[in-house]
C-alpha positions in Angstrom: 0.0 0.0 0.0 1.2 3.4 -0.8 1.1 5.6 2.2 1.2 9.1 0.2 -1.5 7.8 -1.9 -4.1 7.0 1.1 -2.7 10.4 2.2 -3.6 12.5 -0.7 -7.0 10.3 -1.2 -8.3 10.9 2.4 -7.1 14.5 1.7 -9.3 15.0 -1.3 -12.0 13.7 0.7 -11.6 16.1 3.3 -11.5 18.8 0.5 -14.7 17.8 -1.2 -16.6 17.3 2.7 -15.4 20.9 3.4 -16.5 22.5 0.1 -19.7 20.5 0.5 -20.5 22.1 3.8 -19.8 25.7 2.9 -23.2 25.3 1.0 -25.1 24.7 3.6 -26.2 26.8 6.4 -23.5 27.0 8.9 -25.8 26.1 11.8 -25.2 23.3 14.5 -21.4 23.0 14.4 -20.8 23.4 10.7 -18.4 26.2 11.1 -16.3 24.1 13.4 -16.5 21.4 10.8 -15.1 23.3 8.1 -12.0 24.3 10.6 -11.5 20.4 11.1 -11.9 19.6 7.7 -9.2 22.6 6.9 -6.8 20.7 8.5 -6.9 17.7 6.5 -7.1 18.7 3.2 -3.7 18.5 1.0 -0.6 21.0 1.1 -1.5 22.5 -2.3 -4.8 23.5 -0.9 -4.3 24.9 2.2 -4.0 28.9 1.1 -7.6 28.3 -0.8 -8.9 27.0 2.2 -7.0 29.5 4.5 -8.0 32.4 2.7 -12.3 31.0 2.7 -11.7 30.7 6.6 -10.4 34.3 6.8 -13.9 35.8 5.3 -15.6 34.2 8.6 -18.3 32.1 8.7 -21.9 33.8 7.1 -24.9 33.6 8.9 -28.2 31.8 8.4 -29.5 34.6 7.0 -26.8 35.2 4.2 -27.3 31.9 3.6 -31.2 32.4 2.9 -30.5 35.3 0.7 -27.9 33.7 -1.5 -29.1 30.2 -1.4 -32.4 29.6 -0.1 -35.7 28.8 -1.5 -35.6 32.6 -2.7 -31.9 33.0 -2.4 -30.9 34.6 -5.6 -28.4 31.9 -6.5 -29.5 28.5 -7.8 -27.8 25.6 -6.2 -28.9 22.7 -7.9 -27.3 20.8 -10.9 -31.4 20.9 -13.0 -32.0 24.6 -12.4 -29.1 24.7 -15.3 -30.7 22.3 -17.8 -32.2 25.2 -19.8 -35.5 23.9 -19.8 -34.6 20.5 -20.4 -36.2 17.4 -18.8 -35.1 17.2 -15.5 -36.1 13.5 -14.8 -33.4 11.8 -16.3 -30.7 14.4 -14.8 -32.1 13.3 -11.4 -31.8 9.6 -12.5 -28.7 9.4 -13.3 -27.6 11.4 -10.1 -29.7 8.5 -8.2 -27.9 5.5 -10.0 -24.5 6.8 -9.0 -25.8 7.2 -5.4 -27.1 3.9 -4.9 -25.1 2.1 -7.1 -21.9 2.9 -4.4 -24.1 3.1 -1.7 -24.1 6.5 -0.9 -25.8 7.2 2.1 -28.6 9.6 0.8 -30.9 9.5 4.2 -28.6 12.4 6.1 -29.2 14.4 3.1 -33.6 14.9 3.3 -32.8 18.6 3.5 -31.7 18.8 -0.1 -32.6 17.3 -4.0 -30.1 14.7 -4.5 -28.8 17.3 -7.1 -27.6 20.3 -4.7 -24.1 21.4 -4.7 -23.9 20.1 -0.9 -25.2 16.8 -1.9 -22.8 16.9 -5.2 -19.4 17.8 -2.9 -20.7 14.9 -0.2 -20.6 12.2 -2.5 -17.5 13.2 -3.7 -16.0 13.5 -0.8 -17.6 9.6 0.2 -16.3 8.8 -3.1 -12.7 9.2 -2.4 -13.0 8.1 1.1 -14.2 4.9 -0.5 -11.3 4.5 -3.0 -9.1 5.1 0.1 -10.7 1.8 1.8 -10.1 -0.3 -1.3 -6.3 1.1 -1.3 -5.8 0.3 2.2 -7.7 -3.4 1.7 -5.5 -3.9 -1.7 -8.7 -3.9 -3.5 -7.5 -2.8 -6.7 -10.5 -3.3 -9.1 -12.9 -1.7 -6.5 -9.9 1.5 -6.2 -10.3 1.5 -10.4 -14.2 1.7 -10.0 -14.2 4.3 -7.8 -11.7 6.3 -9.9 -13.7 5.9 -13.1 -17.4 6.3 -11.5 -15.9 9.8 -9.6 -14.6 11.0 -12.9 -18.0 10.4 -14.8 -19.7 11.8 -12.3 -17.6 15.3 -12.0 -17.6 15.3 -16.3 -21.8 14.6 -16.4 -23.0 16.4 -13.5 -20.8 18.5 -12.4 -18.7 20.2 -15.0 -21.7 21.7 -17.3 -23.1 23.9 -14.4 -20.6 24.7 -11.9 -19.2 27.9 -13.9 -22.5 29.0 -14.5 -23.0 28.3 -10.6 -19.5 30.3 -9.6 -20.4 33.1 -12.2 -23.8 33.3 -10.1 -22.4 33.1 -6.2 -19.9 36.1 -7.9 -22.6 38.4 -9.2 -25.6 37.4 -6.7 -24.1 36.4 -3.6 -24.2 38.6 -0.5 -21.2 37.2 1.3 -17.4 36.9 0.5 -17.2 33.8 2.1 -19.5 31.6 -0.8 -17.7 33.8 -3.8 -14.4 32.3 -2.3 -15.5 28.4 -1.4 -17.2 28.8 -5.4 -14.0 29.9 -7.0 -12.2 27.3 -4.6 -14.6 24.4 -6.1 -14.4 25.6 -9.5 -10.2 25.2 -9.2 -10.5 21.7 -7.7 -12.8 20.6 -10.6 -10.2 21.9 -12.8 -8.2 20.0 -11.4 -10.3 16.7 -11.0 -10.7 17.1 -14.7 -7.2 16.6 -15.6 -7.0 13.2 -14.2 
């Protein structure tokens, strides 16, 4: 097993779980779990992540206004299909989900297609390719590999501009235009591989 590997997998993870909670209402410890979540994530990360934890956490209520049911940003993957059908985005977001057992029950609060819920399985995703490193499971490590980098090319990389360019002119805190530009960089990145 290669220790730097498992390293930079479970720091990926950590990543993706932070990003996924800045878009969600900071209430009930999430602040504190994006400053534990900081200090996991890899090296070549840590001055995007440093400099979101510098614009302090926003409250409920910039939340609401930027994200909410009339927040003025949309936040999930079918308000971007241009009046397309949604169904069979929301389908194929399903099929990943059960199809790796993604533990969809913690997230009632949100459509399986919200940027939170997006960044969560994600950040499952490489926590599970970490297990299957760490048990020498290398078919199960390819699987994961292959199903993450469908997922961020299909439902991911289509709308997530069009979601930055919308937390940048709409948002009413610093702190979502940063973690935006942050995820937009670390799906450049994820697109590469």
């Amino acid at each position: 097993m290669n220790h730097t590997s498992l390293k930079y997998l479970l720091g990926r993870s950590a990543l993706y779980g932070l990003l996924a909670r800045c878009f969600h209402p900071l209430e009930n410890g999430g602040w504190q779990t994006i400053v534990n979540l900081s200090k996991e994530v890899p090296t070549e990360w840590k001055s995007h992540v440093q400099g979101l934890l510098e614009k302090g956490p926003p409250s409920t209520d910039d939340y609401m206004r930027s994200f909410g049911t009339a927040g003025a940003c949309h936040d999930c993957e079918t308000a971007f299909l241009n009046g397309l059908p949604t169904g069979g985005a929301l389908a194929d977001v399903a099929g990943f989900y059960q199809a790796f057992s993604f533990p969809l029950a913690s997230k009632k609060r949100n459509p399986p297609d919200h940027i939170g819920t997006h960044l969560e399985f994600l950040s499952f995703m490489f926590a599970k390719e970490a297990k299957a490193l760490f048990a020498g499971d290398k078919e199960a490590r390819k699987t994961c590999l292959s199903a993450r980098g469908k997922f961020v090319r299909d439902h991911m990389s289509q709308w997530i501009p069009l979601f930055v360019n919308g937390v940048a002119e709409h948002s009413t805190h610093d702190f979502y235009v940063q973690a935006a530009t942050t995820l937009q960089e670390v799906l450049k990145e994820e697109n590469t591989r």
